[in-house]
N, C-alpha and C positions, 0 to 999 in steps of 0.2 A: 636692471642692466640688460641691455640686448646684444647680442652676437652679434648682430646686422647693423651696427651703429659704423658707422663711419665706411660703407660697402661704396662702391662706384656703381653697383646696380641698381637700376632703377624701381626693381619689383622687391625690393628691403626698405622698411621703414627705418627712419632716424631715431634715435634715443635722444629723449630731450637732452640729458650732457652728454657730448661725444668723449669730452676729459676719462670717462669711465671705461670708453671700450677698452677690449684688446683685439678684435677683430671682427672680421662677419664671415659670414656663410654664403655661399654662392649655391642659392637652390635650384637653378638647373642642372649645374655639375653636381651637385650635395658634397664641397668640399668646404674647409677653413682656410680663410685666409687670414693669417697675423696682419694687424696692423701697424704701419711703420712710419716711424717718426724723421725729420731730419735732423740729425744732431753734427755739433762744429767741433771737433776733435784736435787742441792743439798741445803741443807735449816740450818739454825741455831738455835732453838728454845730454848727460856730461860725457859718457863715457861712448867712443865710436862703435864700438859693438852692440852694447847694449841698446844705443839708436836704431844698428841696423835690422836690427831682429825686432823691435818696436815697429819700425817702419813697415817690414813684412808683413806681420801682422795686420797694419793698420791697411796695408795698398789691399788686403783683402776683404776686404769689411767697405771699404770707402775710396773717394777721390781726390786725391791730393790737389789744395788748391793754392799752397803755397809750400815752401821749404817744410814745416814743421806744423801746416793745417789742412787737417782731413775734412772733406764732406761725407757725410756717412748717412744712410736712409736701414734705419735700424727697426728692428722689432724688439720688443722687450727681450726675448732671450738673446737675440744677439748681441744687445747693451750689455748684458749682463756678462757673457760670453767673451766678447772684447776685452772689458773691462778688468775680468780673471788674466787674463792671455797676459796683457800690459800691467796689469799690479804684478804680477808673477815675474814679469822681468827687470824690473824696475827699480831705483836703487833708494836710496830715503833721501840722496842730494839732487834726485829728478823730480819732474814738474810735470803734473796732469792736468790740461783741465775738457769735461764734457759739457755743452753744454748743448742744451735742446730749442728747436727752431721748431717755437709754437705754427700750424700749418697756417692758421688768420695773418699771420705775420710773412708768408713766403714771398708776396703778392708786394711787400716794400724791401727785400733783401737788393741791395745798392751793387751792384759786379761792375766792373772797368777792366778789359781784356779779360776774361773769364769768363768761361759756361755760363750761358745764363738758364739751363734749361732745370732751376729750382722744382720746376710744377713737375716734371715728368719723373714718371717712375719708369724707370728702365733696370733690367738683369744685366747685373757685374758678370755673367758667368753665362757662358756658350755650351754646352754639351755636344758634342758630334758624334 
């Protein structure tokens, strides 16, 4: 298995399965970068509180693209991480489901009046 499997730079070689990474290495900088999947995040919540603190969570993590469906560009620990956040609040008469949006696949996701911008990775979060 390689670090460098699934990199956007061009001076890293491919791992014959990319299914194995979890990130690469960017060796001009010598950092790690996690690698991040898109996953579709939609939930059923009976109780209004409980939704809204569901919700919170979730607008942090991901992009609301309908009432009760998140787009999310995750890394494994942040799946994981979510995941804790929302089982922890969650009650046994609500409804989860995650489900992941293989990247081979992004390229026929169907959108009508919504973001189309599936391919790009962009930061949720601005520092100043």
């Amino acid at each position: 298995m390689s670090l460098r499997s699934g990199c956007s730079r061009k001076n890293g070689p491919e791992a014959p399965d990319s299914s194995l990474s979890i990130g690469c290495v960017d060796e001009a900088e010598g950092t790690f970068k996690a690698k991040k999947q898109y996953y579709i995040v939609c939930y059923d919540i009976r109780d209004p509180r409980r939704w809204r603190k569901c919700y919170k969570i979730l607008n942090g993590y991901g992009e609301r693209l309908q009432y009760s469906v998140f787009r999310c560009s995750l890394t494994e620990k942040q799946l994981a991480e979510l995941r804790f956040k929302l089982v922890k609040e969650m009650d046994a008469v609500d409804n989860l489901l995650i489900a992941p949006i293989h990247p081979e696949y992004l390229k026929n996701v169907f959108v009508l009046n919504m973001p189309e911008d599936w391919d790009a990775e962009k930061d949720r979060f601005l520092l100043f």
